[in-house]
C-alpha positions as CSV (number, residue, x, y, z in Angstrom):
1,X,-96.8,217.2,-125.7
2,X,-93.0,216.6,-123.7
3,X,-90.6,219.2,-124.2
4,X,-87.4,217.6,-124.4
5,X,-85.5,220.8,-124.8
6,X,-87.9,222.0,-121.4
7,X,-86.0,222.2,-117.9
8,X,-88.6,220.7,-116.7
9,X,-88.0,216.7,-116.1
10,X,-89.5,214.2,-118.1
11,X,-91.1,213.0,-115.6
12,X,-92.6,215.9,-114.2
13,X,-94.1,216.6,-117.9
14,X,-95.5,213.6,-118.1
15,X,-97.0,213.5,-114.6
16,X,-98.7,216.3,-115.2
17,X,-100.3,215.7,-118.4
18,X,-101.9,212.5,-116.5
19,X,-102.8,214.7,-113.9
20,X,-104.3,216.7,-116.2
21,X,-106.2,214.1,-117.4
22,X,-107.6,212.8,-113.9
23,X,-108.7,216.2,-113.5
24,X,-110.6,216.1,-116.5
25,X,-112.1,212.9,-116.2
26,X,-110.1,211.0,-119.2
27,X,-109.2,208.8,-116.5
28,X,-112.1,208.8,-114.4
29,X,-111.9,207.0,-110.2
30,X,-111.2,203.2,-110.4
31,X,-110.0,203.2,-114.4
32,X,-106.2,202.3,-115.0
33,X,-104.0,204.2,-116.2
34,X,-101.1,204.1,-118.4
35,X,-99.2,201.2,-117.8
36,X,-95.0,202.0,-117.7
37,X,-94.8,200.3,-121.5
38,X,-97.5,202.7,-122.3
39,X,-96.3,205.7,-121.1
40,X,-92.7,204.6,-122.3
41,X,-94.9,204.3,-126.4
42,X,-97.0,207.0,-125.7
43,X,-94.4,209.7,-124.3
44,X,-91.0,208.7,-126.0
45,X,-89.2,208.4,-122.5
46,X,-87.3,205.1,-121.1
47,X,-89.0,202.9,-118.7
48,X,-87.0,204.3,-115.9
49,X,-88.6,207.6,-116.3
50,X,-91.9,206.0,-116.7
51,X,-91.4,204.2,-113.5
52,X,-90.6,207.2,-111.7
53,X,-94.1,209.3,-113.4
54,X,-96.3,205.9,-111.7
55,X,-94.3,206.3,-108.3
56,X,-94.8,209.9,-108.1
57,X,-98.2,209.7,-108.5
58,X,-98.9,206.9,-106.0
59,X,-97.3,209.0,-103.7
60,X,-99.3,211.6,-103.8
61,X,-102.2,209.5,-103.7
62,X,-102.9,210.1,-107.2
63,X,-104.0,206.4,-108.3
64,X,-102.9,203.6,-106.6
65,X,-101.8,199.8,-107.7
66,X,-102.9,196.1,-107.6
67,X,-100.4,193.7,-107.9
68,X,-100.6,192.1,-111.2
69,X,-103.1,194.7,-112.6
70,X,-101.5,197.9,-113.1
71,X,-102.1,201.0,-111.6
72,X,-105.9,202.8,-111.4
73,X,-107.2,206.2,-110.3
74,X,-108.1,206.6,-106.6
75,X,-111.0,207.8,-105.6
76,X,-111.4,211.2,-104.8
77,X,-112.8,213.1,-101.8
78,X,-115.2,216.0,-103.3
């Protein structure tokens, strides 16, 4: 799924592929997603670069966070 040999950052891989699956409702409004530890399991990358994938995409409005909970898909605008 992450190619490590890629150009492409970590990060922005694995941003995408949650992306991508917000898009295609595996992770539908108001559901959490991937906590860092997860992604860290899941995607083989250091919690650093997992950090940085759950930053990104609060920035962009993506999903946002609850203290204490985790992060969770926003809602989306249609």
């Amino acid at each position: 799924m992450i190619d490590f040999a890629s150009d492409v950052p970590r990060w922005m891989q694995v941003a995408d592929v949650i992306r991508q699956r917000i898009a295609d409702g595996t992770y539908p409004p108001r559901t959490r997603v991937p906590s860092v530890i997860q992604l860290q399991a899941e995607f083989g990358i250091a919690q650093a670069t997992a950090q940085k994938v759950l930053t990104r995409l609060r920035a962009e409005g993506a999903t946002y966070t609850v203290p204490g909970l985790g992060s969770f898909v926003a809602e989306t605008e249609e």
